[in-house]
N, C-alpha and C positions, 0 to 999 in steps of 0.2 A: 350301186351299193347305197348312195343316199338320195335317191328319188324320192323316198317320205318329204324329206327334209327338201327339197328344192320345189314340191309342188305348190306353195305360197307365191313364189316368183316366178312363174312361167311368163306374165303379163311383166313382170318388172326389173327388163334386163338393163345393163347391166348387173344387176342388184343378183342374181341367180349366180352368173358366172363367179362372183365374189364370194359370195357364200360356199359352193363348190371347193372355188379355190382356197380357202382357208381349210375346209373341212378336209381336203385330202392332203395337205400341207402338216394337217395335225399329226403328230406322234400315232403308233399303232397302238398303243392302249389304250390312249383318249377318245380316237375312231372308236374302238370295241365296246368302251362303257359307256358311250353313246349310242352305238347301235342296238347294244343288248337289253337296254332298260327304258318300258316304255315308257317312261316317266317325260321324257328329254323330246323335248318337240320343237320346232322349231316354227314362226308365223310370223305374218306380216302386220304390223301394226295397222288396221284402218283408221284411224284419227281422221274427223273430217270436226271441221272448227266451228264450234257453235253446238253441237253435236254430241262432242267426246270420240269415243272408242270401245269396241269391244271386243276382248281376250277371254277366250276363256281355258282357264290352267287349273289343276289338280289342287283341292287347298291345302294349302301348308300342314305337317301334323308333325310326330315324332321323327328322331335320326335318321333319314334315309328314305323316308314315306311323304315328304311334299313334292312339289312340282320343279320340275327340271327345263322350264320353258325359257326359251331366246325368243325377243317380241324384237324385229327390226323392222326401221323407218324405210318406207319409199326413198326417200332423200337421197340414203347412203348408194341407191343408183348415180346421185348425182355430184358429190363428191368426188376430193381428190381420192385416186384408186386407191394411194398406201393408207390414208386415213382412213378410208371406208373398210380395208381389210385388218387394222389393229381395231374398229370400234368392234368386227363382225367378234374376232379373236379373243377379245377384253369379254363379250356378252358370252363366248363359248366358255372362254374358262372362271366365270362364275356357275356356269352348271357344272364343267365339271370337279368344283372343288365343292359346290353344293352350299354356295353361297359362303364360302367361309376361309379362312385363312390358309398359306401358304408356308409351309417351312417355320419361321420365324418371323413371317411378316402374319402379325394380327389382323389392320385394318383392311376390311374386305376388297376395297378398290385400290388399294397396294396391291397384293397378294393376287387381282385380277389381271393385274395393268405388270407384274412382274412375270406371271406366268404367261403372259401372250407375247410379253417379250423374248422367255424362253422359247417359247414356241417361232420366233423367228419376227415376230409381231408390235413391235415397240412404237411406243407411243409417237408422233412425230415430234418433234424438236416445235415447229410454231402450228399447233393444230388449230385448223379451222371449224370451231365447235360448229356442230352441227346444231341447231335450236336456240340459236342467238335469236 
């Protein structure tokens, strides 16, 4: 069901199995508006240093017509598993809130970092930021 979404990470295991596992951990409606709307993609960041990176996503435009893309790092193959599956869950539900607030939480990485909580996803207690 989400093989679009995991052919980025065939080369970057554990980093697939993660992704998987969040994605099918997710609620059935969030599954659904994800699979339904091509907007929502998922890839793997190439960042090579000296370099940069390149993405390429749908540009932004009105309510409901920008890009729905999760860019994730190699790295979080190599992270601790619960960190690497609340950053995966934290990047899933800014798409699917569409970049933007939760309930009564306005600011967008509140409202990201509380909905992946709901989702089973919470932040760790002493997280090992990834890009120190």
């Amino acid at each position: 069901m989400f093989s679009l979404y995991l052919q980025a990470f065939e080369h970057y295991q554990p980093l697939g199995k993660r992704v998987l596992h969040v994605l099918t951990t997710l609620p059935a409606e969030v599954q659904q508006d994800f699979l339904s709307d091509t907007r929502f993609t998922v890839s793997l960041d190439n960042f090579v240093p000296g370099e940069g990176s390149t993405v390429f996503m749908a540009v932004p435009g009105g309510t409901g017509v920008g890009s729905r893309s999760v860019v994730l790092r190699p790295r979080l193959s190599e992270c601790d598993e619960a960190f690497a599956h609340y950053v995966i869950a934290h990047e899933f539900a800014h798409a699917y809130l569409r970049n933007g607030p939760w309930g009564d939480i306005s600011d967008v990485e509140n409202a990201a970092d509380a909905l992946a909580a709901a989702w089973g996803f919470a932040q760790p207690a002493n997280p090992p930021w990834v890009g120190r």
